[in-house]
N, C-alpha and C positions, 0 to 999 in steps of 0.2 A: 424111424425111431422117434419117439415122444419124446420130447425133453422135458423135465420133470419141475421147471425152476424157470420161475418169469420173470425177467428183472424190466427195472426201469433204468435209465440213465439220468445222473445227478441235475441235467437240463430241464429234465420231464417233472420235478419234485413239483408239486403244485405251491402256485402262490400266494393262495387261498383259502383259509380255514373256511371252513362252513357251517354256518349258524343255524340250527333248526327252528329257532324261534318264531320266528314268521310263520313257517309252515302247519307248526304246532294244530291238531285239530280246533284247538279253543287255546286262548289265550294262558301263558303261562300263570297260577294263581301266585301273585306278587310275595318277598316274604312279609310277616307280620310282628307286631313289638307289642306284647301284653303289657305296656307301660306304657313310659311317657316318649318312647322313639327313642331310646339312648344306647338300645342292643344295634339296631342298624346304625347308628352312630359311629359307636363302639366299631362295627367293621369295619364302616368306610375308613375308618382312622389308622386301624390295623392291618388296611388290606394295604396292597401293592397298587397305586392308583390306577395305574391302564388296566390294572386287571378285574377290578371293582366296574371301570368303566365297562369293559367288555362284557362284564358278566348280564348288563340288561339291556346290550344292543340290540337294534332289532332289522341292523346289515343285515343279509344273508348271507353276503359271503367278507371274510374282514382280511385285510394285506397283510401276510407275513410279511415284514420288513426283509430286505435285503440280507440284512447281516446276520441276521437270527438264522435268513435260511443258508447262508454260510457254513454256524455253528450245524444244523440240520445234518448238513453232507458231511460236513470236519464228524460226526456223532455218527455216520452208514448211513445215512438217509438218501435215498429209496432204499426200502429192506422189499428183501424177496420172496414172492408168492412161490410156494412150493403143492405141487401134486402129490398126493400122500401114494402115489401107484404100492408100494408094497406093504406098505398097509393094509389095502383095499384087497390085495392078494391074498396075505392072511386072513382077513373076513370074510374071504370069499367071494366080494362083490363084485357082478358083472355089469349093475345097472347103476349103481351109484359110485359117484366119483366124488373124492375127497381132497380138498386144497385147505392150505395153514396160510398162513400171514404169519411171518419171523420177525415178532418184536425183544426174540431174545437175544436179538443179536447188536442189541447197544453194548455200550462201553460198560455198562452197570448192570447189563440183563434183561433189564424189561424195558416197557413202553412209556414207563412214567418219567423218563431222559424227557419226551415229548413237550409235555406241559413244562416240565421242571428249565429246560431251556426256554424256555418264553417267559417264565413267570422270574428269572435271574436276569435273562436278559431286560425286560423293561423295570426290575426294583432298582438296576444300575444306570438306565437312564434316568431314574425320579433320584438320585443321588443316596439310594439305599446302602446301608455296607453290612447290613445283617439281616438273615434270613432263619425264621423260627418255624418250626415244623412239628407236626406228629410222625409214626409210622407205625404200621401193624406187623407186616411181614417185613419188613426193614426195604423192600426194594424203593420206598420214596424216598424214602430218610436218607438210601444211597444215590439216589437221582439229586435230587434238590443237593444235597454234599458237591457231587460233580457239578453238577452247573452252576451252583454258588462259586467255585473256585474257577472254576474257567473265566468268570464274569469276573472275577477281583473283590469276589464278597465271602465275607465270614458264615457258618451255619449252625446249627444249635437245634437239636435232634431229642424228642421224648419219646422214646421205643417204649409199648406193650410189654413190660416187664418179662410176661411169661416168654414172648419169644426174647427176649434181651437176652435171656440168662442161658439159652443154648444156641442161639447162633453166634458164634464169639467171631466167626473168621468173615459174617459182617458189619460187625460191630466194627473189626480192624479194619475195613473196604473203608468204610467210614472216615475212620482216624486217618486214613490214609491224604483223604481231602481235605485234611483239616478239621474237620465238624468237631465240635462237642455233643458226646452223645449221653443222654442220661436217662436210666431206666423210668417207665414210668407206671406206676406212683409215685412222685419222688418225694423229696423231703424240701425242695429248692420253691415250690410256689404252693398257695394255700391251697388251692384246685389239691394236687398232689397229696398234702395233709389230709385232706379231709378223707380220699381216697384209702389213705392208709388206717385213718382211725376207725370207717366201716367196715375195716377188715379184706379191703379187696387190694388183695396182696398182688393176683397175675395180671390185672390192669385191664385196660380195654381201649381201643380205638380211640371211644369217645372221651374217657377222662384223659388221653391222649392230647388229644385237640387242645380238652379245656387249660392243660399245660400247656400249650405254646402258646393260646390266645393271652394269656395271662401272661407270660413270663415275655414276648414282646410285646405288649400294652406299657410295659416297667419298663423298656429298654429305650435309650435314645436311636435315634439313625437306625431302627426296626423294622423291619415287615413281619408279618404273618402268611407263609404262603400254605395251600391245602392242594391236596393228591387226587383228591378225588371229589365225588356229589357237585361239588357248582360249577353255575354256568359255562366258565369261562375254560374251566377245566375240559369240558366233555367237547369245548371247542377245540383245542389246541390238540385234542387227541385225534380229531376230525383225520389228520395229516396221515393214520392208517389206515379207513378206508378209505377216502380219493385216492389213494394210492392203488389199491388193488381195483377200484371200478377203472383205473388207468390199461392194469397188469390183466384183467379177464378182457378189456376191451381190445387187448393184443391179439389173444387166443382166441377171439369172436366165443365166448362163454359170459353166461351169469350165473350168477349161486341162486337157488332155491332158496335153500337154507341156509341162515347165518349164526353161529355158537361164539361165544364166548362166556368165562366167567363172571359172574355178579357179586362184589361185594357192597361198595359205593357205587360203582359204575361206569369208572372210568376206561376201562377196555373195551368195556362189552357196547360203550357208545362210541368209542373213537374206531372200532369197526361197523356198529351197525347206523347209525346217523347218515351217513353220507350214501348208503341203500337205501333206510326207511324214507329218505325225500324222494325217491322214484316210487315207493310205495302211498305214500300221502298224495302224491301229485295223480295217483293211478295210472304211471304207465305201465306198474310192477307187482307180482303177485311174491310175496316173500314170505317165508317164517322164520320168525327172530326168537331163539332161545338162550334163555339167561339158565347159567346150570352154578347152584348155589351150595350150601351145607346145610343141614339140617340143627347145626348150633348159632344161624343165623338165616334161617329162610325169612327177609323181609318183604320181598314180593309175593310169598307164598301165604304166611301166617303174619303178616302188616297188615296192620289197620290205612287207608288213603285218609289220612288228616295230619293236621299243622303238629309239628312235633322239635325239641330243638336239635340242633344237630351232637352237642355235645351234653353230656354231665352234668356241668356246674351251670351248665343254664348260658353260658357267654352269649350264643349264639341270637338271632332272631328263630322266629321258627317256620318252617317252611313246609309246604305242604310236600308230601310223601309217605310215600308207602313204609312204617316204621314198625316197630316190637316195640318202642318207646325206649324213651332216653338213659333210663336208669336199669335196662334190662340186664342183668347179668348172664354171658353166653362161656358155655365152655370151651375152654382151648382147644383147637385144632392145628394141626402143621400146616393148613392153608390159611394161617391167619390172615391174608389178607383179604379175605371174604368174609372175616368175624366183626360186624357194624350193623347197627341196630335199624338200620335205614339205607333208601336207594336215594339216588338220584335225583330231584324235583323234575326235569327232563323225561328219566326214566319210568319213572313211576304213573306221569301224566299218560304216556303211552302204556304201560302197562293199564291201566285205570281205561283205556278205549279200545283196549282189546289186541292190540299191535303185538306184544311180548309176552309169549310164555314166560312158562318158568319152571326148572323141575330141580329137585337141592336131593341130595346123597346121604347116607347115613355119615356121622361122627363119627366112626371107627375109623373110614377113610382107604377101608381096605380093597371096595371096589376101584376108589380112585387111581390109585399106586398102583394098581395090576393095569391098570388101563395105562398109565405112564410106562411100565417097564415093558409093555408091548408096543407100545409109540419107540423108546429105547431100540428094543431088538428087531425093529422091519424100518424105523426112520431114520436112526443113528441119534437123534437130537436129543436130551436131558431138560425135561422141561420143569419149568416149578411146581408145587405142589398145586399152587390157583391156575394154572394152565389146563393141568390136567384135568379138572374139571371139564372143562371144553372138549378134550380128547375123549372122556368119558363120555358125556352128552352125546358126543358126534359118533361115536362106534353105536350108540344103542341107537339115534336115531336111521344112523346109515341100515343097520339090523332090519331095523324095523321098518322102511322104505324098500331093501331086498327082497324081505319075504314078501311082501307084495305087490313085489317083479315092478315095482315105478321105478325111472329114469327120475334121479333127482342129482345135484351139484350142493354139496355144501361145502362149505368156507366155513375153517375156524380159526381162532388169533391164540397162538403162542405168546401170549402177555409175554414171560419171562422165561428164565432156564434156569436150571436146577443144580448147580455145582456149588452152589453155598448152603445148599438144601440136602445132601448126602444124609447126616443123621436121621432125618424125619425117613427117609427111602429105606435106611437101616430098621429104624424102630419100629415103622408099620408093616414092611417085607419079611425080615429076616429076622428078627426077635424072638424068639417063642415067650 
């Protein structure tokens, strides 16, 4: 009998983030300040300092501290590589075999607990006691909540209005850790005003941002921490693939293929990162697919140039694959895919041929059918940005079948979907 579920033991957790940097095919293009230097200023001042620091080291591999990997396993850390076998029965496939990576199985649902504990843990080392944030789909805004209050720190939350206003029961996950949550566009920073005077009532990622950079720039004893695109981020996420290059190197297996979804790019690096080094270094033949929406394909229809990361301009600007700053994208129930930009990381490799990319129509109705068959053969509930992944991977597995190849693909269950019911409702079963 196959066992279907690969675990690690909490001993095995690697010690070790891994930095791509180094290996990068050409040097990462540094960010840029159309002024006089005061936007890169402006972060250093508002970042979280070790994580400013990390963000341009050029380790390869950097020490999780002790205690953080403490918080790690206190959070389920090793999460469990699972074989998708009945899945693969319903597809029918004989040739290709399907494994997840369960990042939804944090205390919050997804993967962003990851970053979100390292980025609390070291604001409370630099003597931080408040933590300011954006969120799209609400699971960072819930991650950075949790870890703020574990660590002994306060948190203060600017949610994308349009999903504000119907996920109420995580809005309350929220309140539950304390955070301050406030719709965004709001009424509380100029960012927020001006958003409101152009008339953009459902909000966006990016004017997101440009409210938290603003409103702790004002704050004393502040940070500004970010979920997703930098550095240091797509480091800390590292911690889920070494994990599973641990979890296949048990089963003598490697993935072909690697899926996840792309919004920023925070999952679809902290799976595929810690693979594409075996593939840059050429011991490894891989294909890495990013599976996006089509009200934000930035790897698809992005321009590769310097662009800022938010709105009102806070930001420096960095190079990526973007729509630009001020793109107005329509709501989707996988809002956390809806951001006008990838990665700087992601995009370099995208830009040298490393990553696909393929994005879903808007309506979203391919998606959900592909979740609620992940539902009835895996048992799991995944989030709406998951299922993209799930989507990807049934058509690529399809399409690897019919032409009878033996392929392994790996894909990352970001999150899970029990605070996401409505959207399952409104796309499913609506008429």
């Amino acid at each position: 009998m196959f066992i279907d579920r690969v675990e690690l033991e909490p001993d095995e957790l690697p010690k070790k983030w891994y930095n791509i940097l180094p290996d990068l095919p050409e040097p990462l293009p540094k960010p840029k300040d159309p002024g006089d230097g005061s936007k890169i200023k402006f972060m250093e001042e508002v970042s979280i300092p070790e994580c400013w620091r990390q963000e341009f080291t050029e380790d390869r591999f950097v020490d999780i501290p002790e205690e953080l990997r403490e918080l790690y396993i206190h959070a389920g850390r090793p999460r469990p590589l699972y074989r998708a076998i009945r899945l693969e029965r319903a597809l029918g496939l004989e040739k290709v075999k399907i494994f997840y990576k369960r990042e939804d199985l944090s205390p919050t649902g997804s993967h962003k607990v990851n970053t979100a504990l390292a980025q609390a843990y070291y604001a409370e080392k630099a003597g931080i006691d408040t933590l300011v944030t954006e969120t799209g789909a609400g699971q960072w805004g819930t991650a950075l909540s949790y870890a703020a209050r574990l660590n002994g720190l306060n948190a203060v939350v600017f949610w994308v209005r349009s999903v504000y206003n119907w996920k109420r029961e995580r809005r309350t996950f929220m309140k539950l850790y304390g955070a301050k949550v406030y719709a965004s566009p709001s009424k509380i920073t100029e960012a927020g005003k001006k958003g409101l005077e152009r008339g953009e009532k459902e909000g966006s990622l990016g004017l997101a941002i440009s409210e938290g950079l603003e409103y702790a720039s004002k704050m004393e004893n502040a940070a500004y921490a970010l979920g997703s695109v930098l550095n240091h981020v797509l480091l800390h996420q590292t911690i889920i693939g070494l994990e599973a290059k641990k979890q296949f190197e048990k089963i003598d297996m490697y993935p072909d293929v690697i899926i996840a979804c792309l919004g920023g790019g925070s999952n679809f690096g902290g799976i595929s990162l810690p693979f594409m080094m075996d593939v840059l270094r050429g011991d490894k033949e891989i294909r890495f697919i990013a599976a996006q929406s089509m009200a934000a394909p930035n790897l698809i229809e992005g321009i590769y140039d310097y662009d800022y990361g938010d709105v009102a301009e806070y930001t420096p600007l960095m190079k990526m694959y973007t729509l630009g700053h001020k793109k107005r994208m329509p709501p989707i129930k996988a809002d956390g895919l809806r951001y006008h930009a990838a990665a700087p990381i992601i995009s370099l490799l995208r830009h040298h041929g490393y990553i696909e990319a393929k994005a879903y129509p808007i309506d979203e109705k391919e998606i959900f059918r592909a979740a609620k068959l992940f539902v009835e053969t895996e048992g799991w509930l995944p989030a709406p940005e998951s299922s993209y992944a799930i989507r990807a991977a049934i058509d690529t597995a399809i399409e690897y079948e019919r032409k009878g190849e033996e392929k392994i693909i790996l894909m990352n269950i970001s999150g899970h979907g029990f605070l996401d019911l409505y959207a399952y409702r409104k796309v499913l079963f609506t008429k």
